[in-house]
C-alpha positions in Angstrom: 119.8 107.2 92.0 118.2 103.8 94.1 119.5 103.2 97.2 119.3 99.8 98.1 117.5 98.1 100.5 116.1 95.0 101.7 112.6 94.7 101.3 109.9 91.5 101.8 107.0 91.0 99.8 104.3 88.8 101.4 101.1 87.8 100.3 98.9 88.8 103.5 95.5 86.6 104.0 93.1 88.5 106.0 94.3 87.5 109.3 97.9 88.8 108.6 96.5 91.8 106.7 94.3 92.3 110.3 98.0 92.4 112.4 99.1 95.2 110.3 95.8 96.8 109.5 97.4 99.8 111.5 100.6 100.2 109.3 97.9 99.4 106.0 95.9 102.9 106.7 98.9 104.6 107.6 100.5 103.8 104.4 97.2 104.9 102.7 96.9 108.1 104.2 100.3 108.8 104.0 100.0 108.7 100.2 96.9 110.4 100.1 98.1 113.4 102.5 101.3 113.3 100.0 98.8 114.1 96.6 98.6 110.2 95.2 95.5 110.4 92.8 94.0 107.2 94.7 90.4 107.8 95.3 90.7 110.1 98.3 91.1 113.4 99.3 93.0 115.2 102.0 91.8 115.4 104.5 91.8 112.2 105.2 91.6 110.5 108.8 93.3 107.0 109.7 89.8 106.4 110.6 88.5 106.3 107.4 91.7 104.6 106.3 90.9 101.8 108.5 87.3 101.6 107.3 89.1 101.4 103.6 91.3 98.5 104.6 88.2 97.0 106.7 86.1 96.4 103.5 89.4 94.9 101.8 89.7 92.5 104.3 86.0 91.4 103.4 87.1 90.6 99.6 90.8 89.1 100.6 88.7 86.5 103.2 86.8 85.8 99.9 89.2 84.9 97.3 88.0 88.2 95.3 91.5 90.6 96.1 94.9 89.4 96.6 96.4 92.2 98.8 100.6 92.1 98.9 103.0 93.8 100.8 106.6 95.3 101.3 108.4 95.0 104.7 111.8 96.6 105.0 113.3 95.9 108.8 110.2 94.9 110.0 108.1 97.5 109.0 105.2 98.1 106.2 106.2 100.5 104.1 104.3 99.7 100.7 101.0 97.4 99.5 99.5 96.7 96.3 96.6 95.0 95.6 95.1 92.5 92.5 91.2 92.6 92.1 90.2 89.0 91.1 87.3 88.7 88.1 83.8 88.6 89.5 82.8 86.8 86.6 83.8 82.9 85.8 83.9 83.6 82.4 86.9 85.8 82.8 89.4 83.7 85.1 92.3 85.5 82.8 91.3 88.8 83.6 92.0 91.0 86.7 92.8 94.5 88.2 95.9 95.9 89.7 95.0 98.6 92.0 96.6 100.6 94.9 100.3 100.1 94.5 101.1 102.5 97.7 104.3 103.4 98.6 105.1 105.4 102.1 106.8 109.0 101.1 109.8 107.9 103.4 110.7 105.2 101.3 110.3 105.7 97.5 112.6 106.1 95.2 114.2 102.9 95.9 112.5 100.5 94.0 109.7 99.3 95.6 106.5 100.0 93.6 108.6 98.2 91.0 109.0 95.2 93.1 105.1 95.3 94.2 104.2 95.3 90.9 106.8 92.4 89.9 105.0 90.3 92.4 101.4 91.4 91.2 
């Protein structure tokens, strides 16, 4: 059974995404330290989470990722991410990829609702 609860998806450009760059790795490593098949393996630092996030950042500035995510009372609790085409060719085309929600609040819809908004 969901349990309802408010949640806030926002479209961060790389200035937001900077402000919660923090509450961005911690969401990653929380998923990584909870077994999500993501890319990473446990161990896995907030340092290099950061660096992850870091080299996002480079691609949202760009125009090349659209990074979105989920605020519930104020704080981050789940991201998801849309990989724009490289080539021009392919404007149709793109790449969802880490839909990350924190272990303390799944189960409540909000992976569904990152994806809606993807």
């Amino acid at each position: 059974m969901t349990e309802s609860v408010e949640v806030e998806i926002r479209r961060l450009d790389a200035a937001a995404a900077r402000t919660h760059l923090d509450d961005l790795a911690a969401v990653l490593v929380d998923c990584v330290e909870g077994g999500a098949s993501v890319g990473y393996l446990a161990p896995f630092s907030h340092e290099e989470a950061l660096r992850v996030y870091e080299e996002y950042l480079v691609d949202v500035a760009c125009g090349r990722r659209v990074l979105l995510a989920a605020f519930s009372e104020g704080a981050l609790i789940g991201t998801a991410q849309l990989v724009l085409p490289p080539h021009p060719n392919q404007p149709h085309r793109a790449e969802v990829a880490r839909v990350l929600v924190h272990r303390s609040a799944r189960r409540r819809g909000i992976a569904s609702r990152l994806m809606a908004e993807v």
